[in-house]
C-alpha positions in Angstrom: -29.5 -22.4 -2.5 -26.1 -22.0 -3.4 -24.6 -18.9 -5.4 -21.9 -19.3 -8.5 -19.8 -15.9 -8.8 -18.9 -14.8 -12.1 -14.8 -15.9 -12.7 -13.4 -12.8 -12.1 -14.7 -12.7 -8.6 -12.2 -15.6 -7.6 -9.5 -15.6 -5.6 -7.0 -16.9 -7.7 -4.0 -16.7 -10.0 -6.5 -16.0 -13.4 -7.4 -12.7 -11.5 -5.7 -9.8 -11.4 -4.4 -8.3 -8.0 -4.3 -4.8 -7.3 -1.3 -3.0 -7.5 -0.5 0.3 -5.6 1.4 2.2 -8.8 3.7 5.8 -7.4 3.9 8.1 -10.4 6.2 11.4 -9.6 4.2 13.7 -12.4 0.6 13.6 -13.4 -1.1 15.6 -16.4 -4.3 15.8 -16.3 -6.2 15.9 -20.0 -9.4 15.9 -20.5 -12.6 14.2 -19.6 -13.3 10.4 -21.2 -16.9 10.2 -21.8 -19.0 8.5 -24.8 -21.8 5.2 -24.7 -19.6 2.6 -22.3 -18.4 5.4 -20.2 -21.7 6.3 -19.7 -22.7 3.4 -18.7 -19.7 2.7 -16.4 -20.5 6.1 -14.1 -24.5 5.0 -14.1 -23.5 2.1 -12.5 -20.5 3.3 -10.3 -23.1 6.3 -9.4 -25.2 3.8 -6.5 -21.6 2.7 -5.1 -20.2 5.6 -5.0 -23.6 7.4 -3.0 -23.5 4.6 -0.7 -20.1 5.5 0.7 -20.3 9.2 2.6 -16.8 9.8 2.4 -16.6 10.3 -1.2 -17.5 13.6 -2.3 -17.1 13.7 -6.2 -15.5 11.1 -8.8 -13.9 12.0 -12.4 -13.3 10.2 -15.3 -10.3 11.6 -16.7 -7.8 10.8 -19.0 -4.1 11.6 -18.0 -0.8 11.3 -18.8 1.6 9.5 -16.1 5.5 10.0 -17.3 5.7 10.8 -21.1 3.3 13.2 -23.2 2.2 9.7 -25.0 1.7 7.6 -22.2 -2.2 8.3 -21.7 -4.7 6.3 -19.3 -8.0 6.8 -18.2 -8.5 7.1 -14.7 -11.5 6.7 -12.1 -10.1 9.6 -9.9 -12.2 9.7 -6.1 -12.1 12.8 -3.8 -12.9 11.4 -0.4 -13.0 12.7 3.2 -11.0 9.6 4.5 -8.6 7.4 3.9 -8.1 4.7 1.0 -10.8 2.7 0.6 -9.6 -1.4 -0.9 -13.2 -2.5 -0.6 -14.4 0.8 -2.1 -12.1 -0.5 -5.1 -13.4 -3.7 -4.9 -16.6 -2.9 -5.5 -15.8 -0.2 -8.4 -14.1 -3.1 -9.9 -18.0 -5.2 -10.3 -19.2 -3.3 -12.7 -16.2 -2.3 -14.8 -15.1 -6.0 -15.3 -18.6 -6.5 -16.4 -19.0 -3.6 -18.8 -15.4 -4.0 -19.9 -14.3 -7.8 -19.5 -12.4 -8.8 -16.6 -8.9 -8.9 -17.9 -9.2 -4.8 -19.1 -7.0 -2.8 -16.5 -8.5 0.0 -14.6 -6.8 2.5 -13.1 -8.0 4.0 -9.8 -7.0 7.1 -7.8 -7.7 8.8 -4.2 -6.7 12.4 -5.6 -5.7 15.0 -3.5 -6.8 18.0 -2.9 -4.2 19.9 -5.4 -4.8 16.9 -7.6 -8.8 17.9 -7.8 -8.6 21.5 -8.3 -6.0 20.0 -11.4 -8.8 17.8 -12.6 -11.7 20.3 -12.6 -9.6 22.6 -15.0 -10.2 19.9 -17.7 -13.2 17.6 -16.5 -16.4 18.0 -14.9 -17.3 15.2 -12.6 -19.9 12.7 -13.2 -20.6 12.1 -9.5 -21.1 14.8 -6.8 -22.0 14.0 -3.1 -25.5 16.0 -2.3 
């Protein structure tokens, strides 16, 4: 039996690497929910239980440099260290929901960064 992997599971040029992205200042707006968000943290929910170290996960919208220049962002509080096949595996069902070519942008917040984050957002996934 052999099994054929959706395209953006290659290894290849077509799919986008992951790229490690140092931002001096953070704002941190508001939480980004509605139907596909939904959907996305249902799915990220069984990952995300299935690794110990993470402790809660946001989805948050922020701004990076300028006022303007707003992203949504899966933000992770974990007990260790940066996780790639943690991201990896986020990455499944967000390329499925939201096609593989739509950018996601990931984050291992701090501790300052999380008590920043729960001013403005509640988080859809807490470790029990």
């Amino acid at each position: 039996m052999s099994l054929r992997l959706p395209s953006w599971l290659k290894f290849g040029p077509e799919r986008r690497p992951i790229a490690k992205i140092r931002t001096p200042k953070i704002s941190f707006l508001g939480e980004q929910d509605g139907p596909v968000e939904r959907t996305l943290k249902a799915r990220w929910v069984p990952i995300l239980s299935a690794n110990p170290q993470i402790r809660r996960a946001f989805l948050v919208r922020a701004s990076y440099e300028a006022p303007n220049d707003i992203h949504v962002v899966l933000a992770l509080c974990s007990t260790g260290a940066d996780d790639r096949s943690l991201v990896e595996a986020l990455r499944v069902p967000y390329a499925t929901v939201m096609g593989r070519d739509s950018p996601l942008d990931m984050m291992f917040a701090s501790s300052a960064q999380e008590l920043e984050i729960e001013k403005v957002c509640s988080p859809f996934y807490a470790a029990v």
